[in-house]
KEDOLO-703367 format. One line per field, with one value per atom (N, C-alpha, C): z, y negated, x negated; atom name; residue in one letter; residue number from 0. Coordinates in steps of 0.1 Angstrom, whole numbers, plus 5000, padded with zeros to 4 digits. Last residue first. Example, Ala and Ser with C-alpha at 12.3 -4.5 7.8 and 13.67 -1.06 7.14 Angstrom:
! residues 2
zz: 5071/5071/5079/5078/5078/5078;
yy: 5022/5011/5000/5057/5045/5033;
xx: 4872/4863/4871/4868/4877/4868;
atom: N/CA/C/N/CA/C;
res: S/S/S/A/A/A;
n: 1/1/1/0/0/0;
END
This chain:
! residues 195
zz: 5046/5066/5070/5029/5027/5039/5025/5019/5017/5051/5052/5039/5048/5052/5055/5012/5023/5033/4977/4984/5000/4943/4960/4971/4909/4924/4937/4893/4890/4901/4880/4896/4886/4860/4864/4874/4845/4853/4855/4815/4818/4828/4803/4813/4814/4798/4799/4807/4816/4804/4801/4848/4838/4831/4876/4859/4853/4912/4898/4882/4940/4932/4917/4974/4958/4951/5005/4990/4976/5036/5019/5014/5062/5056/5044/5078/5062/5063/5109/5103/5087/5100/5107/5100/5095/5105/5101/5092/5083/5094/5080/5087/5083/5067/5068/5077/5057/5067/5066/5033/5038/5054/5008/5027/5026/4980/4991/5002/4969/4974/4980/4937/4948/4959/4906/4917/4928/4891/4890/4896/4913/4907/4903/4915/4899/4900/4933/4931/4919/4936/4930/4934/4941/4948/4940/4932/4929/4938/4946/4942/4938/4959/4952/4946/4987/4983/4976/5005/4995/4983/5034/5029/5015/5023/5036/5030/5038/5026/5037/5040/5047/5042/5032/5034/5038/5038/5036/5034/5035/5030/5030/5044/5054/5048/5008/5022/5032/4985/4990/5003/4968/4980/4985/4942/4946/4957/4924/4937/4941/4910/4909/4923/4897/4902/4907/4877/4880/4887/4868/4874/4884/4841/4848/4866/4824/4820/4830/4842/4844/4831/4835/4846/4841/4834/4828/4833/4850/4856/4846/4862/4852/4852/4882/4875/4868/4913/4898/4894/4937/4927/4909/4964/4952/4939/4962/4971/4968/4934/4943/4950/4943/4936/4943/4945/4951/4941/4930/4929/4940/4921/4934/4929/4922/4921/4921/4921/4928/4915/4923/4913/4923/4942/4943/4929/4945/4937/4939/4967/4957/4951/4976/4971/4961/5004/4984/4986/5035/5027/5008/5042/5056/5047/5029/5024/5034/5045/5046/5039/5049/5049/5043/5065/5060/5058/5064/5061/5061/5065/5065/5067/5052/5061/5056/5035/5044/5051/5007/5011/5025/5004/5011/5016/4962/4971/4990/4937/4944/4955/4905/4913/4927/4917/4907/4918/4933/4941/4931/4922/4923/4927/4912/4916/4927/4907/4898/4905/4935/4923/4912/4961/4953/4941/4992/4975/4966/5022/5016/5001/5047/5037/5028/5078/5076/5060/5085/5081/5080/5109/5102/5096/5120/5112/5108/5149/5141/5132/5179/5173/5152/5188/5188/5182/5164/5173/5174/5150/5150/5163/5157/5162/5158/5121/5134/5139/5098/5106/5121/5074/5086/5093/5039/5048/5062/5007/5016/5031/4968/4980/4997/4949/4953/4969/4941/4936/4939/4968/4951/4943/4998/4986/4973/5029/5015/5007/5064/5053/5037/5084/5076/5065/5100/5103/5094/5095/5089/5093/5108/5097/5085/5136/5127/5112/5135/5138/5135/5132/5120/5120/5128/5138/5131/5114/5122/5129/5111/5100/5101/5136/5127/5122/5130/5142/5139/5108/5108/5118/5114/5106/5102/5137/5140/5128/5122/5132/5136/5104/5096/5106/5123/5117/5108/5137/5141/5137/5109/5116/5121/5109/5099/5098/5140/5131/5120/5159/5156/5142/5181/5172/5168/5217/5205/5193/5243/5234/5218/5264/5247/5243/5274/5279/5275/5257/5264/5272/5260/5258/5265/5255/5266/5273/5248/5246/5255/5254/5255/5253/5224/5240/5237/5220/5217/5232/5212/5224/5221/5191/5193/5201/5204/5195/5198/5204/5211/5202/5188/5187/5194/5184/5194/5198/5169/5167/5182/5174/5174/5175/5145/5153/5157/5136/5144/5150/5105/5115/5122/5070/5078/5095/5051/5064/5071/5020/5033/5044/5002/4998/5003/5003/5008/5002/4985/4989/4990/4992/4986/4992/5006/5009/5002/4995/4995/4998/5000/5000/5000;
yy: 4871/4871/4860/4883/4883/4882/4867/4862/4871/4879/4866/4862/4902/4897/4885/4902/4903/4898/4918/4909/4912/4916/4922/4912/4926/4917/4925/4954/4933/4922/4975/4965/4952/4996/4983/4973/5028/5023/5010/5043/5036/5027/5062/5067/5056/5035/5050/5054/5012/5013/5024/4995/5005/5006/4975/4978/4988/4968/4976/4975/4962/4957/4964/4967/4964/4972/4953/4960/4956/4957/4953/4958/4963/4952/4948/4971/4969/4957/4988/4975/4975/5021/5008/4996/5026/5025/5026/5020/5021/5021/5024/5017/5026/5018/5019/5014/5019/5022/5021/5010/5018/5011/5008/4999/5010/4993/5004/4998/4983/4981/4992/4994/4997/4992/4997/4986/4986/5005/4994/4988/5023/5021/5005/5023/5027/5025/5010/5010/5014/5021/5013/5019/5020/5027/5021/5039/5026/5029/5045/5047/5034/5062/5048/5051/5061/5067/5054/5057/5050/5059/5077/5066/5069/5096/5092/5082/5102/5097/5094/5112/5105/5106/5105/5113/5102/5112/5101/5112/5111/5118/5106/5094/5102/5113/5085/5084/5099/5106/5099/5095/5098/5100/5093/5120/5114/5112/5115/5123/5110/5124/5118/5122/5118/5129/5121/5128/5120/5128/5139/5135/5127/5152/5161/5154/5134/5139/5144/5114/5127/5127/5077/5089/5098/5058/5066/5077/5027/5039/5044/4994/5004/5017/4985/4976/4982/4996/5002/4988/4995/4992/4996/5016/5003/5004/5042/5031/5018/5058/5056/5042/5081/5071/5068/5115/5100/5091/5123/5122/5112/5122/5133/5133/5090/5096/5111/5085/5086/5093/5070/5072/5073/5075/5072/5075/5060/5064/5062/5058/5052/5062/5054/5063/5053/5044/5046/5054/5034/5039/5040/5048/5047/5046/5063/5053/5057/5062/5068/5058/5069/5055/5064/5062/5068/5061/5060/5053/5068/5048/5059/5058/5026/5026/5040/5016/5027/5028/5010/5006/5020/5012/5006/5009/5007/5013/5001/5000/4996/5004/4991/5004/4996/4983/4976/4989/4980/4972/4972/4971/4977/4973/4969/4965/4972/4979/4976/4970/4965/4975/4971/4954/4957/4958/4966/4968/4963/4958/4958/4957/4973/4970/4967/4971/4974/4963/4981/4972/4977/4976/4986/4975/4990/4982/4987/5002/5004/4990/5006/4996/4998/5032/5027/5015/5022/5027/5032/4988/5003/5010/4966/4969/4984/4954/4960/4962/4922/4936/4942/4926/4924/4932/4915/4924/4920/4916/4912/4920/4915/4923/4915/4895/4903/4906/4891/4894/4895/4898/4900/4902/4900/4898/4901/4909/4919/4906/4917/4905/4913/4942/4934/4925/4955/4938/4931/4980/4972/4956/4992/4994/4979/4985/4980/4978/5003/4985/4980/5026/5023/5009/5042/5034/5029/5060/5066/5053/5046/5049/5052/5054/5040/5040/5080/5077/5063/5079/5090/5083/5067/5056/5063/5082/5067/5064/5102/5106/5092/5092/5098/5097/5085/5075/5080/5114/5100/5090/5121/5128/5120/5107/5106/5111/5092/5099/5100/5068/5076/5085/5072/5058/5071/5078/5079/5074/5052/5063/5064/5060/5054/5066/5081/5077/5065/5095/5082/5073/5125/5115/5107/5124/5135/5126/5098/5103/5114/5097/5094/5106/5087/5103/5097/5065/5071/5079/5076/5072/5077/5060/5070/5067/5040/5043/5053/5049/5044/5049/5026/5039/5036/4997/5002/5019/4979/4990/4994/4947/4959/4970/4922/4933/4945/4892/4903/4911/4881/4881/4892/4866/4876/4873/4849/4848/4857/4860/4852/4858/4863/4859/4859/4866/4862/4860/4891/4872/4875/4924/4914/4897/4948/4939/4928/4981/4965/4956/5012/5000/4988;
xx: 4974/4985/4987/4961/4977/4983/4939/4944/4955/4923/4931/4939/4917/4927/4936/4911/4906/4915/4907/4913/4908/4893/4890/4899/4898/4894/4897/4894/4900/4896/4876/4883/4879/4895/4887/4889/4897/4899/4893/4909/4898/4905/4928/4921/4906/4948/4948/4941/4941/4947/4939/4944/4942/4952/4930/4938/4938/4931/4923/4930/4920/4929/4922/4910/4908/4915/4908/4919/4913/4900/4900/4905/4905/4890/4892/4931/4924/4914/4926/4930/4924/4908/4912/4920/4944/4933/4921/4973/4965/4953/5014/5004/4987/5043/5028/5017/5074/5068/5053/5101/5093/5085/5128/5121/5113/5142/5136/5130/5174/5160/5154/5189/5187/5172/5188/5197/5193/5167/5173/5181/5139/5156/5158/5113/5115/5136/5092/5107/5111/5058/5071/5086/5022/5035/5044/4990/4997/5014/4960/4977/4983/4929/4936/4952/4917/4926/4932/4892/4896/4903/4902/4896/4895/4936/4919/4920/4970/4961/4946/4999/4993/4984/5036/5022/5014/5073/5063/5049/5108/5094/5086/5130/5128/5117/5138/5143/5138/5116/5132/5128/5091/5098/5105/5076/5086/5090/5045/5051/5065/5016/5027/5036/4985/4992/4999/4950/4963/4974/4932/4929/4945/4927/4940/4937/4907/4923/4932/4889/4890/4906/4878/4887/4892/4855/4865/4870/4857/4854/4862/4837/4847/4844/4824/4836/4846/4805/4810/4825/4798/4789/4791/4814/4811/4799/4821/4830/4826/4835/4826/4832/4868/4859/4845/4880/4875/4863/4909/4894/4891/4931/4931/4915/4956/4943/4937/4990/4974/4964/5017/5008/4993/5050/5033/5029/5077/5072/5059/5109/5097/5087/5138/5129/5122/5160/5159/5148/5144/5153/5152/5118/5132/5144/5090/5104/5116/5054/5072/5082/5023/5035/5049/4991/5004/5013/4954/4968/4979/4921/4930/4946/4902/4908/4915/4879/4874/4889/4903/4889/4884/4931/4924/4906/4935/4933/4931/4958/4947/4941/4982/4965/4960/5010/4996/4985/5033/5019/5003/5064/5055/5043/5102/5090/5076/5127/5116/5103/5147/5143/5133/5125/5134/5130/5115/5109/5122/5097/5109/5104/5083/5080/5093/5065/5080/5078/5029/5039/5051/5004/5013/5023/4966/4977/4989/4961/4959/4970/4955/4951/4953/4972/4956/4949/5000/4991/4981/5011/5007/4999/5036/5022/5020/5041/5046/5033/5049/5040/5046/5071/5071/5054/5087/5072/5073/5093/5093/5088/5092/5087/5086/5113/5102/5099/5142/5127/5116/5160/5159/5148/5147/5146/5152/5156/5158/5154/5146/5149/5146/5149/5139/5147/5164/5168/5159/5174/5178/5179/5151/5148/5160/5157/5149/5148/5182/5183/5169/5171/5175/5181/5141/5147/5158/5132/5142/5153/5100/5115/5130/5088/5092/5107/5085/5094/5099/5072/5086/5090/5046/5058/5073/5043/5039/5048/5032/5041/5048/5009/5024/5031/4994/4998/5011/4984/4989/4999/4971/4982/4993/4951/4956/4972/4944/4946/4954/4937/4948/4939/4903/4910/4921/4908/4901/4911/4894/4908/4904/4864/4873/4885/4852/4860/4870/4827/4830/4841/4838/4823/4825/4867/4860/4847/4884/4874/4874/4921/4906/4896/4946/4940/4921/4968/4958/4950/5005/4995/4979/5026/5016/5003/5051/5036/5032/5082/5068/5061/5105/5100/5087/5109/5116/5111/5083/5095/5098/5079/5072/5087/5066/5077/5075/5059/5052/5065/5064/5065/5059/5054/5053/5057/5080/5070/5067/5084/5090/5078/5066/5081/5087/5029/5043/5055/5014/5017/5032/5013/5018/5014/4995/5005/5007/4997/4988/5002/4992/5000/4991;
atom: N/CA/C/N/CA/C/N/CA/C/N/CA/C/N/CA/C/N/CA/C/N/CA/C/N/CA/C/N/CA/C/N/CA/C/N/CA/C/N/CA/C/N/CA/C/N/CA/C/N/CA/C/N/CA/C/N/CA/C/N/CA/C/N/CA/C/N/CA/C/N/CA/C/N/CA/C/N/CA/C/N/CA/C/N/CA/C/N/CA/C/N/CA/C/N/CA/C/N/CA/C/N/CA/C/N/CA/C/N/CA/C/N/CA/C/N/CA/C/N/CA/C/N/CA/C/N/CA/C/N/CA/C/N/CA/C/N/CA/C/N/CA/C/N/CA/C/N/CA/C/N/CA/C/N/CA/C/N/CA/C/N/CA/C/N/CA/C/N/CA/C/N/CA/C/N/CA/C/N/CA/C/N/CA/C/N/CA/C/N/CA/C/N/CA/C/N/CA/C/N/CA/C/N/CA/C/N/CA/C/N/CA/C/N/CA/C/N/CA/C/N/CA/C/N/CA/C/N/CA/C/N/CA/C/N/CA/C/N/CA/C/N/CA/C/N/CA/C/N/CA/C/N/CA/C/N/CA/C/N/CA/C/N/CA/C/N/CA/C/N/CA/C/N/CA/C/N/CA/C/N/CA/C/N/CA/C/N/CA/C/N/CA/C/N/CA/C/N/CA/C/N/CA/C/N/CA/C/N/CA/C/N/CA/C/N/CA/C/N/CA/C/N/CA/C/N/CA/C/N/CA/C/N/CA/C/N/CA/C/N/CA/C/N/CA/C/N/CA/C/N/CA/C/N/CA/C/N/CA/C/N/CA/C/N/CA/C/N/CA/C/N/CA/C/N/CA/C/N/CA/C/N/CA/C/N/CA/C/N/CA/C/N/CA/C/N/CA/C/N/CA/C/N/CA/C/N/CA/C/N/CA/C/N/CA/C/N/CA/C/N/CA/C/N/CA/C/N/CA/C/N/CA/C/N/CA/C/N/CA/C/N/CA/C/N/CA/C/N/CA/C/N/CA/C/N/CA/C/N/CA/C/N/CA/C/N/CA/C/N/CA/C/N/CA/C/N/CA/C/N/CA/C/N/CA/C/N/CA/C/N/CA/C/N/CA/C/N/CA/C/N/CA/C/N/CA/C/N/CA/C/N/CA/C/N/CA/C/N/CA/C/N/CA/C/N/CA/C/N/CA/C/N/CA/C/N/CA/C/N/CA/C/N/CA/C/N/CA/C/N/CA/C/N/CA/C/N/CA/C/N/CA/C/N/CA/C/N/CA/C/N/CA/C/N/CA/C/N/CA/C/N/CA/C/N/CA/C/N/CA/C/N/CA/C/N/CA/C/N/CA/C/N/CA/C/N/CA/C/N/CA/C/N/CA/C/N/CA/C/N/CA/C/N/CA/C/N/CA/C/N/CA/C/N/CA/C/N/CA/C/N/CA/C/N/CA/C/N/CA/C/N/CA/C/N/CA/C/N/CA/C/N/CA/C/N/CA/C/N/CA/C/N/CA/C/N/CA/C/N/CA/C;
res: X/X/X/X/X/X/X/X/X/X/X/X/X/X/X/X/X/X/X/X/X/X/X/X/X/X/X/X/X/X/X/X/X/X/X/X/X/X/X/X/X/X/X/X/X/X/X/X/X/X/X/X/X/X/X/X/X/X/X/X/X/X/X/X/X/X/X/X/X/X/X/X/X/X/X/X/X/X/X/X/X/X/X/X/X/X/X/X/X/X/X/X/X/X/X/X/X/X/X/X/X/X/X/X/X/X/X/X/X/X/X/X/X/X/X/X/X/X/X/X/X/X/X/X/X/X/X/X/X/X/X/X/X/X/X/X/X/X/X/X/X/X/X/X/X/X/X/X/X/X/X/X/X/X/X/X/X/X/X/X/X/X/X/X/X/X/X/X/X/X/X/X/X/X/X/X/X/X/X/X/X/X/X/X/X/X/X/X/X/X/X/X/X/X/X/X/X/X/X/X/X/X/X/X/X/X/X/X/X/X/X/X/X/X/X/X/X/X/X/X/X/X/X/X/X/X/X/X/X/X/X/X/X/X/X/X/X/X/X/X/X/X/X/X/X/X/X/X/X/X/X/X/X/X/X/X/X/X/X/X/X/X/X/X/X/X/X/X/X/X/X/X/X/X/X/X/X/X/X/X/X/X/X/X/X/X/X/X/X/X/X/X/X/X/X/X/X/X/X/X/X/X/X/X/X/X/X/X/X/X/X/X/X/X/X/X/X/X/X/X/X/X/X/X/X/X/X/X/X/X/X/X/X/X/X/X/X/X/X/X/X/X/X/X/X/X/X/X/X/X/X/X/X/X/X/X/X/X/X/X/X/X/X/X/X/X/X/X/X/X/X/X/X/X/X/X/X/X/X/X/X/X/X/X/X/X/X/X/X/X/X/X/X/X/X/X/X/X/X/X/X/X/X/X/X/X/X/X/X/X/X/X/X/X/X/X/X/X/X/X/X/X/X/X/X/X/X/X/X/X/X/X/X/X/X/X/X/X/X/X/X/X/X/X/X/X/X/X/X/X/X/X/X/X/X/X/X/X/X/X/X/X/X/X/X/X/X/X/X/X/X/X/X/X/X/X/X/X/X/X/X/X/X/X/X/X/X/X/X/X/X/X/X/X/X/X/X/X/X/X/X/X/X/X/X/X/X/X/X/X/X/X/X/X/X/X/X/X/X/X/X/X/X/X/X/X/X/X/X/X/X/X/X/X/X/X/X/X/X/X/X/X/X/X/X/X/X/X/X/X/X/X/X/X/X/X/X/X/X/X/X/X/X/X/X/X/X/X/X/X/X/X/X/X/X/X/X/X/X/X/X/X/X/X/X;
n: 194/194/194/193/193/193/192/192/192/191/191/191/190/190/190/189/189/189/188/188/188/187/187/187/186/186/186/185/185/185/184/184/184/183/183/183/182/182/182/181/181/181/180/180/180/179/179/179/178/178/178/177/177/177/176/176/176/175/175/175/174/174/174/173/173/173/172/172/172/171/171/171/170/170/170/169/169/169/168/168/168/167/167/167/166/166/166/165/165/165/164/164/164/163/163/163/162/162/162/161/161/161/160/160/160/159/159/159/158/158/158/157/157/157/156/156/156/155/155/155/154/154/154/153/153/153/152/152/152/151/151/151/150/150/150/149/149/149/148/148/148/147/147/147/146/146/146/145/145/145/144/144/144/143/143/143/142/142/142/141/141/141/140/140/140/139/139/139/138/138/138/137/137/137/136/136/136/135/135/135/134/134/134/133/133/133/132/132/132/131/131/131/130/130/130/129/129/129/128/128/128/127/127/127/126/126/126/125/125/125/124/124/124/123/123/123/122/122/122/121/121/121/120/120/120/119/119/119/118/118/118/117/117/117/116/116/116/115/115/115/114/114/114/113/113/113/112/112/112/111/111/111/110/110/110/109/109/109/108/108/108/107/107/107/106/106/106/105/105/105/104/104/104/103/103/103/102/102/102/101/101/101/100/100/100/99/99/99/98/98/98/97/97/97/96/96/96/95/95/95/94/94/94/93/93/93/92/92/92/91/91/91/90/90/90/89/89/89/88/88/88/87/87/87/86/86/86/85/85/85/84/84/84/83/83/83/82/82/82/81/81/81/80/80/80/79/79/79/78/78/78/77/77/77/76/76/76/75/75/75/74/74/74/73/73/73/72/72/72/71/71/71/70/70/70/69/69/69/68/68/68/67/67/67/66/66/66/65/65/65/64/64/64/63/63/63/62/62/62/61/61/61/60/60/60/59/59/59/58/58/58/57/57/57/56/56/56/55/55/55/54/54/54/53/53/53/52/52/52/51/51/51/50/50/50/49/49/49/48/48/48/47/47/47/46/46/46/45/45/45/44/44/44/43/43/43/42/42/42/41/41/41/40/40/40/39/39/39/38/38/38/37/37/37/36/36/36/35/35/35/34/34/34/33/33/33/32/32/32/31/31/31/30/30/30/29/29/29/28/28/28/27/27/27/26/26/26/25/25/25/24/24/24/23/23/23/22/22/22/21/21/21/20/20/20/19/19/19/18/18/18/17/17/17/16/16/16/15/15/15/14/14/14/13/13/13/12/12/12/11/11/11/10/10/10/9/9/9/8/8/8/7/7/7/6/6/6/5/5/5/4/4/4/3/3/3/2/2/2/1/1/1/0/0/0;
END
């Protein structure tokens, strides 16, 4: 997921569902950061909520966004999609993520390769590299570091809401194009330019 420029004012909400409690270290006595596990459990229970799910603000045209507190410190958003609209290739960078559609159904386009993590502009990519996946209402997954995807609303009437959150916090997002099987980072985005 990448979080869009604003089309109304991010706010801070924390879900009614308890966070997922981070379990201390054995070692150091540090709670240990969530998991990839964690963070699926964290945006099902999210998603469930359903006075949350329906207090997020809907757009017509374009994508609208709440952050929630995620658990262990993690990032998380309450995502609104309406129809037809979509987040463009990009990945998060070192962070580990999940994310769930609460309602409609969206649409992942991935990867099932890992990229290098820099020093590349253009990348010709594999034929049978690609991979698709439909999820309705109450299906979500959960993804590593720099897992690239693109997500959408493929209905024409209907908005979608989803769930996400991401650990650590996103350092970055890059942003990519492609035309067939030739990949290209386009730009690099950083927190401050979607909060």
């Amino acid at each position: 997921m990448s979080v869009p420029p604003p089309v109304s004012t991010p706010v801070p909400v924390s879900p009614s569902a308890p966070a997922a409690a981070s379990v201390p270290s054995a070692v150091s006595g540090e709670p240990k950061p969530p998991t990839q596990a964690d963070l699926l459990d964290f945006v099902r229970r999210t998603a469930a909520d359903a006075e949350l799910i329906a207090s997020l603000p809907l757009d017509p045209e374009g994508r609208t966004w709440v952050r929630l507190e995620g658990p262990g410190g993690s990032e998380a958003w309450l995502i609104g999609w309406p129809p037809g609209t979509g987040t463009g290739w990009h990945d998060h960078a070192e962070s580990v993520g999940a994310f769930l559609a609460a309602a409609g159904e969206l649409k992942e386009n991935s990867l099932a390769a890992r990229l290098p993590a820099d020093g590349w502009k253009t990348l010709e990519l594999t034929e049978e590299i690609d991979r698709q996946r439909k999820l309705p209402a109450g299906t979500g997954r959960a993804f590593g570091r720099h897992h690239v995807h693109e997500v959408l609303n493929e209905s024409t009437e209907e908005h979608a809401i989803s769930v996400h959150a991401y650990y650590p916090p996103l350092p970055r997002i890059r942003r990519y194009s492609r035309t067939g099987q030739i990949l290209r980072l386009e730009h690099v985005e950083r927190p401050e330019d979607w909060q």
